[in-house]
C-alpha positions as CSV (number, residue, x, y, z in Angstrom):
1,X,-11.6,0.2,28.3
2,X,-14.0,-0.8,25.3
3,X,-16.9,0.2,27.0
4,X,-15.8,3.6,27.5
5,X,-15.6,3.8,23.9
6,X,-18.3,5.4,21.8
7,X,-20.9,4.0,19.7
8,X,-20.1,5.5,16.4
9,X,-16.6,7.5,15.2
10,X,-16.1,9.6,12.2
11,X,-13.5,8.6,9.6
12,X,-12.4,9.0,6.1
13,X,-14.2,6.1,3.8
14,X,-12.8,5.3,0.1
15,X,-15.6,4.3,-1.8
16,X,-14.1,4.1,-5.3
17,X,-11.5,5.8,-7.6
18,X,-12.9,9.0,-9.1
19,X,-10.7,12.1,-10.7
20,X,-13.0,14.2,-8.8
21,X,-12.3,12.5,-5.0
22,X,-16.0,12.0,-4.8
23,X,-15.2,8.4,-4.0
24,X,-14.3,9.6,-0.6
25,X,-16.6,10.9,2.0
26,X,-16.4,11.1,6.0
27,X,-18.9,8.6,7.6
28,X,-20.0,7.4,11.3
29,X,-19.5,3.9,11.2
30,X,-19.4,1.1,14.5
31,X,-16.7,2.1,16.6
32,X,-14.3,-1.1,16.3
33,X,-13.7,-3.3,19.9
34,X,-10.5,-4.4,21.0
35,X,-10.2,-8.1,20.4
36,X,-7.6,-10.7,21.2
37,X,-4.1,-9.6,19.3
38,X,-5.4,-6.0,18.7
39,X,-5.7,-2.5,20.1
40,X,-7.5,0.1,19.7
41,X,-5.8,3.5,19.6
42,X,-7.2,7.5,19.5
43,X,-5.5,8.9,16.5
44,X,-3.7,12.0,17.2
45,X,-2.0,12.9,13.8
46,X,-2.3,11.0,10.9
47,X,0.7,11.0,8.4
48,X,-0.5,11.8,4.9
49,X,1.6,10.8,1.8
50,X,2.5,12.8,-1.1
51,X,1.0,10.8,-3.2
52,X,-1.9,9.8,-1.3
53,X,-4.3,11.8,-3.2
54,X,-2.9,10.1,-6.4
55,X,-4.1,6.8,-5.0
56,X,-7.9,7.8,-4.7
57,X,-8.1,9.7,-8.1
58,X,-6.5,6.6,-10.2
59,X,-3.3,7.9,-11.2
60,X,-1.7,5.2,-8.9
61,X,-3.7,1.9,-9.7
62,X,-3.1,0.5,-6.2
63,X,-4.7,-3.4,-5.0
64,X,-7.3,-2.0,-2.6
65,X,-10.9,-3.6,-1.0
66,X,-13.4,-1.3,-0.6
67,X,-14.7,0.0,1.1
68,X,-11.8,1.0,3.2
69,X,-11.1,4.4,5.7
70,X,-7.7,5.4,4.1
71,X,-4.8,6.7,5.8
72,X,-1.3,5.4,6.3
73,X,0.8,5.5,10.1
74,X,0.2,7.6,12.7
75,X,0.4,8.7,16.5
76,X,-2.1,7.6,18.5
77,X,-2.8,6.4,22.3
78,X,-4.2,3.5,23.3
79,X,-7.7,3.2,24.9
80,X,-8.2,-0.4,25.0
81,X,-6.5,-3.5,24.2
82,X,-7.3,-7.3,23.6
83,X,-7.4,-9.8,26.4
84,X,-3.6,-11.0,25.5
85,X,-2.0,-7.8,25.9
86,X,0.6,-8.3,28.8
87,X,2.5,-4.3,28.6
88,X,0.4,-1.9,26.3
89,X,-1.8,-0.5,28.3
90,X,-4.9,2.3,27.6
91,X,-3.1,5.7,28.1
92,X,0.4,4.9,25.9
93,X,2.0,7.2,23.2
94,X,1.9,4.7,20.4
95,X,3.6,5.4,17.0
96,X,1.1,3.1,14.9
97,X,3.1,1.2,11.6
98,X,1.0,0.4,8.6
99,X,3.6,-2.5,7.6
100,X,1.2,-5.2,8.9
101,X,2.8,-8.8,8.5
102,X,1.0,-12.4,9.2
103,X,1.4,-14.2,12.0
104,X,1.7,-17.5,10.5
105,X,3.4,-16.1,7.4
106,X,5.8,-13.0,7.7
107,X,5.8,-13.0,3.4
108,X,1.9,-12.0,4.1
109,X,2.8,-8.0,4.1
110,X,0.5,-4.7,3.4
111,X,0.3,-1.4,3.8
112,X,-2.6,-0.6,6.0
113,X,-5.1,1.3,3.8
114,X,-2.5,1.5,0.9
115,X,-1.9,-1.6,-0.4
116,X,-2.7,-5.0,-0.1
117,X,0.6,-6.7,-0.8
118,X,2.2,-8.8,-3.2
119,X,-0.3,-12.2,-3.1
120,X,-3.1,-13.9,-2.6
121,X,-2.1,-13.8,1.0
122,X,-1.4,-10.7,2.0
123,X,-4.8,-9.7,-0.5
124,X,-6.9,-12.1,2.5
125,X,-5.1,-10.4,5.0
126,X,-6.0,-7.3,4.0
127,X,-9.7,-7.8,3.0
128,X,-10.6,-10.0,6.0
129,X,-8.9,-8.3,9.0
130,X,-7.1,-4.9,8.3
131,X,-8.4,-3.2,5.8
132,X,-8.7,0.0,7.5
133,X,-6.6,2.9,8.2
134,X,-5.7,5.9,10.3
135,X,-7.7,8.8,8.7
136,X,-10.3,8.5,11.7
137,X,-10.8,9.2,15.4
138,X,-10.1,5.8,16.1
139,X,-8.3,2.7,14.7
140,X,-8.2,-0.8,15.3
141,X,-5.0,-2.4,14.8
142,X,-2.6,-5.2,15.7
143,X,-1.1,-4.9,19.0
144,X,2.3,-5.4,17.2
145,X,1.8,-2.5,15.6
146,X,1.4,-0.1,18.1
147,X,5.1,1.0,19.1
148,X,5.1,2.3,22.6
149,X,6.9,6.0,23.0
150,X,8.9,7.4,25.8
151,X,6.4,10.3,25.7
152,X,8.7,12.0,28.9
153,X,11.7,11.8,26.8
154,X,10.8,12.9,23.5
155,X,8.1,16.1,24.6
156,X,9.3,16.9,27.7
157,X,13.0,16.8,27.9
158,X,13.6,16.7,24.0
159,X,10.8,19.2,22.8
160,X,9.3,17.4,20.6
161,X,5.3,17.5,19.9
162,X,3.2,15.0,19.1
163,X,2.7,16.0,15.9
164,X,6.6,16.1,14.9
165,X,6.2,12.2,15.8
166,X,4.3,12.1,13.1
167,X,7.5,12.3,10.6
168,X,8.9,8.7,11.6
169,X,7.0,7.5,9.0
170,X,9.0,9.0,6.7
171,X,12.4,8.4,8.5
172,X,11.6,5.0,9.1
173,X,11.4,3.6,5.7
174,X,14.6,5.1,4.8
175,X,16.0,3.7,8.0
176,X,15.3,0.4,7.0
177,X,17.2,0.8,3.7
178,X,20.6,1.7,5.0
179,X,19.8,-0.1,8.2
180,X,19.9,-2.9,5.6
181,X,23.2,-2.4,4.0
182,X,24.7,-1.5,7.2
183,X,26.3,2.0,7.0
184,X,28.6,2.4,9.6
185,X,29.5,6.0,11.2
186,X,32.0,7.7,9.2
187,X,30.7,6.1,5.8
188,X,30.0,7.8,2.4
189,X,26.0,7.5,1.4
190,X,25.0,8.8,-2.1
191,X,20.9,9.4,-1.7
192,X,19.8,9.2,-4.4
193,X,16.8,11.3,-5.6
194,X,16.8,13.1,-2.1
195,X,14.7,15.9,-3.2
196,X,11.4,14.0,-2.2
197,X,9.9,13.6,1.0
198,X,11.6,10.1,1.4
199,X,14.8,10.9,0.1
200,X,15.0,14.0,2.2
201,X,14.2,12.0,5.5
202,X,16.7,9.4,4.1
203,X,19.3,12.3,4.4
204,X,18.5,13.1,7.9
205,X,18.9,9.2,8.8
206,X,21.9,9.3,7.3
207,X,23.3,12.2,9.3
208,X,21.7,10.8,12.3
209,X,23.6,7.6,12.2
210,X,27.4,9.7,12.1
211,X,27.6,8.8,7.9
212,X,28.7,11.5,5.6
213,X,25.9,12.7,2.6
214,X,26.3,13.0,-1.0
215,X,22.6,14.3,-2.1
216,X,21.9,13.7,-6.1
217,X,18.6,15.6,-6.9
218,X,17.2,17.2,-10.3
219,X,16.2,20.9,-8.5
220,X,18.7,23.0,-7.4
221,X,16.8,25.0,-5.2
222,X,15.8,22.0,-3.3
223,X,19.3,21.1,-2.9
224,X,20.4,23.8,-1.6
225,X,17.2,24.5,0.7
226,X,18.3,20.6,1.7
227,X,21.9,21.2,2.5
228,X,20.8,24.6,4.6
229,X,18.1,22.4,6.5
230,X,21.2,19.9,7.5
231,X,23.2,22.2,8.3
232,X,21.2,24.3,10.5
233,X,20.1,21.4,12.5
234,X,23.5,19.4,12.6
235,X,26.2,22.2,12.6
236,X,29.2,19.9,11.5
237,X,27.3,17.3,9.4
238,X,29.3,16.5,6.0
239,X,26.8,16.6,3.1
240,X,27.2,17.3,-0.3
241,X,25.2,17.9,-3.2
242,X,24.8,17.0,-7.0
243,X,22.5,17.7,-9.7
244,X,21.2,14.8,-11.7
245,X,21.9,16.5,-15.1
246,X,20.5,13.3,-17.2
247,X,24.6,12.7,-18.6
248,X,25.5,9.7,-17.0
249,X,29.4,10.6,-17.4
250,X,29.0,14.3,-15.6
251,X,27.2,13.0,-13.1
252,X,29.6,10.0,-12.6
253,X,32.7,12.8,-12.6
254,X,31.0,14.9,-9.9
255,X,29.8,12.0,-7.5
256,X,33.8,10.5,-7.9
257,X,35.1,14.0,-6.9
258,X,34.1,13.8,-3.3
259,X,36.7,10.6,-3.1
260,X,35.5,7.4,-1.8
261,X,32.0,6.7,-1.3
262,X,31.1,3.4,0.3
263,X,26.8,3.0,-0.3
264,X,24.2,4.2,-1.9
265,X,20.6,4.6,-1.0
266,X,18.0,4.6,-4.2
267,X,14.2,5.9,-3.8
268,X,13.6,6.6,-7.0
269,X,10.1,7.0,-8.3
270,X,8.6,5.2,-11.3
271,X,9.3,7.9,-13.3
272,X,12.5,7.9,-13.3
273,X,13.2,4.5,-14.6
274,X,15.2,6.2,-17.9
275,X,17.3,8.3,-16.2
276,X,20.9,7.3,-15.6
277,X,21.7,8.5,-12.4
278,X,21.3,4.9,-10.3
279,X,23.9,3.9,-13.0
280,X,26.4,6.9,-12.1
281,X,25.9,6.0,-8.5
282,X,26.9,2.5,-9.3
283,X,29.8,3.5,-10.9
284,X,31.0,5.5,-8.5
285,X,31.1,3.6,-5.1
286,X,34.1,1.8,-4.4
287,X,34.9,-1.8,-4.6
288,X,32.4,-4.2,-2.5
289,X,30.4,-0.8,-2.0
290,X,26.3,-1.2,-1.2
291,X,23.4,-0.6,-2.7
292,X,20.2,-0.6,-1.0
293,X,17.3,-0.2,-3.5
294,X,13.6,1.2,-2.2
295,X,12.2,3.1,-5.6
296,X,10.5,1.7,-7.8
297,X,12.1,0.9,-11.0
298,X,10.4,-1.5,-13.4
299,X,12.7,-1.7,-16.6
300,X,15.3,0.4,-15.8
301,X,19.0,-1.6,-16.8
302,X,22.0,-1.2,-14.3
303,X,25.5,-1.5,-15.2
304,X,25.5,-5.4,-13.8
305,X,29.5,-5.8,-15.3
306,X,30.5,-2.9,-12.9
307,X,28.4,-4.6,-10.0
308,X,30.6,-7.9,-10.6
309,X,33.3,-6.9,-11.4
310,X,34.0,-4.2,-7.8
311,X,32.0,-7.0,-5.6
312,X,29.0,-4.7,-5.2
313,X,26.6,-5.8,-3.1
314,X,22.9,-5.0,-3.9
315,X,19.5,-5.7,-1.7
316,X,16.3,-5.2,-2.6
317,X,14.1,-3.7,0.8
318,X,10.5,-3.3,1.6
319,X,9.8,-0.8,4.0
320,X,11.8,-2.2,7.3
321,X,11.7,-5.0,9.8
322,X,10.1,-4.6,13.2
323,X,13.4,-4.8,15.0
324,X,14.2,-1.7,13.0
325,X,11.5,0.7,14.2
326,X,12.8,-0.6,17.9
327,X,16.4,1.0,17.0
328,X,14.9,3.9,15.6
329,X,12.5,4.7,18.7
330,X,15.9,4.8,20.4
331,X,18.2,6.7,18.3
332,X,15.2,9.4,18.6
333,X,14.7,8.9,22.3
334,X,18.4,9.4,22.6
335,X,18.7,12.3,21.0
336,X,20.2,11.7,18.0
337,X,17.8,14.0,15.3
338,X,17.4,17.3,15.8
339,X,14.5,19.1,17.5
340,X,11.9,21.6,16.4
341,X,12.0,23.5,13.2
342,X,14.9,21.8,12.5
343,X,13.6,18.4,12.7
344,X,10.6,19.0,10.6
345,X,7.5,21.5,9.9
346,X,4.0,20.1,10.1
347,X,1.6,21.2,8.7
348,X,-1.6,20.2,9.9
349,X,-6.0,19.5,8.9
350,X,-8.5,18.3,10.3
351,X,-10.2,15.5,9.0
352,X,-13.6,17.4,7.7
353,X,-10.0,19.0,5.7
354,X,-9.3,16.1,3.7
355,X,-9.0,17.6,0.9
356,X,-7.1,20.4,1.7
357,X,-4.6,18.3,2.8
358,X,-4.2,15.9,0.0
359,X,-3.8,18.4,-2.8
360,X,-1.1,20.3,0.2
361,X,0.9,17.2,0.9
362,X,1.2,16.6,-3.0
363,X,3.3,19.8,-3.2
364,X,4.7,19.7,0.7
365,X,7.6,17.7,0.2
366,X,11.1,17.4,0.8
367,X,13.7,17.0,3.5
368,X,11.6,18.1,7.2
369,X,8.5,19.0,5.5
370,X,5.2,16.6,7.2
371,X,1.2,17.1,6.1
372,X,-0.5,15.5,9.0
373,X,-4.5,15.1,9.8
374,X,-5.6,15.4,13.1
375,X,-8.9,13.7,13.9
């Protein structure tokens, strides 16, 4: 209930973009009320990005207001809810997604505390209403947003802990992607880099919905840590791996070696626009193969004669739908990823650690690797 809230609650304000950080600092501010359409939830474990510091020290020019407490989705349990809340309830296991969406326009999207979208809309929606994130003790957010958890199945009779919930954030954009394009079990997914944090949890998806896995990556030893991770948490699971070599031929010989592939799953980074292994993975999936692009490539050319010519189809996606976290709650209720060690690490700050765990996550990355804050 609101009133057994307190009066003030520490979080994690971003004041301004400084090389330094000192545009961030941990305040008491007004703890926020539930009101009609929202919820208020205790944050348990915070997901922190790899690049989040990257967004507070300038080196990724993000649209922000500010002031803002930063963050990005979490775990959390409710402790009050708005008057129009007919089955969340103060006590639920909540995963709590940042992809907040308008309610009179769905093209109104943002990143809670990351980004505020791609116009004016989405820029109000942000400024006015949900500006803030989940690196606090508590968080207002839209009752939408808070996903309830089986939280008998998944820590009692599956073993997970709450902060290994904390991972779906990571899963769940990846999900989206080949949820998208509609891999099938059985199917042939090139990911493609899959030596980041989302590429790697785009591997496990993969796995997790019965499709085979070619990974294309740049290190080595992060491909073969990758494949070991699989295969010690799904004895049985078909994934392969190639290095991105920069020679858009090799790489096109060694992904066609592994026979038909039917999709391919792209989060590559800015940084990669020039390199030509999205155009080796285009080449090499078979005739009216998929492509599901998530990265962020801003001038990088394709091979568009090849995508005509084999009926490729290619879709843009943003995250994932709300109808897609619902699937995914289940496939993890029922079992489907693997538990423990094997289904990812944490490693874990408290929030007077902030710092600590910004410069931690930047290098904590890869397939089953999590830096989480707990408030």
């Amino acid at each position: 209930m609101d009133s057994e809230l307190p009066s003030q609650y520490r979080g994690l304000v971003f004041e301004s973009v400084s090389k330094d950080l000192s545009g961030l600092h941990i305040q008491s501010l007004p703890t926020p009320r539930a009101e009609t359409g929202s919820a208020i939830v205790r944050v348990l474990g915070a997901s922190v990005l790899s690049y989040q510091r990257d967004i507070y020290d300038g080196k990724r020019d993000y649209p922000l207001p500010k002031p803002l407490i930063g963050g990005f989705s979490a775990i959390g349990r409710i402790v009050a809810v708005g008057s129009d809340a007919v089955a969340l309830q103060p006590g639920n296991l909540v995963y709590v997604d940042s992809v907040i969406r308008g309610r009179d326009d769905v093209d109104a999207v943002i990143l809670s505390a990351i980004s505020d979208g791609f116009n004016e809309r989405g820029a109000k929606l942000m400024k006015d209403v949900w500006r803030n994130g989940t690196f606090a003790e508590f968080a207002k957010f839209p009752l939408e947003n808070c996903v309830p958890l089986n939280e008998s199945k998944l820590l009692q009779d599956l073993g997970y802990n709450i902060l290994d919930l904390v991972y779906i954030s990571y899963l769940l954009v990846s999900y989206g992607g080949l949820r998208d394009i509609k891999i099938e079990p059985g199917e042939t997914v090139i990911v493609s880099p899959a030596t980041g944090g989302f590429g790697g949890a785009g591997v496990q998806v993969a796995i997790a919905m019965g499709a085979s896995v070619i990974a294309m990556g740049r290190d080595e030893q992060e491909l073969e840590r990758l494949k070991a991770y699989v295969m010690e948490g799904t004895p049985g699971a078909n994934i392969e791996t190639v290095k991105i070599t920069g020679d858009e031929e090799k790489d096109l010989l060694a992904l066609q070696a592994f026979g038909t592939i039917d999709a391919v799953l792209d989060l590559s980074p800015p940084a990669a626009s020039k390199s030509p292994h999205l155009n080796s993975a285009i080449r090499a999936i078979r005739r009216k193969g998929r492509i599901s692009l998530m990265g962020g490539f801003m001038d990088g050319p394709i091979p568009s004669f090849e995508l005509i010519a084999k009926d490729i189809t290619v879709k843009g996606k943003f995250m994932y739908e709300r109808e897609d976290i619902s699937q995914f709650v289940k496939m993890l209720e029922n079992g489907r990823f693997p538990r423990g060690k094997n289904f990812v690490k944490v490693k874990s700050f408290s929030l007077d650690e902030w710092r600590t765990a910004l410069d931690v996550a930047a290098e904590y990355t890869g397939i089953g690797r999590s830096v989480v804050i707990v408030p």
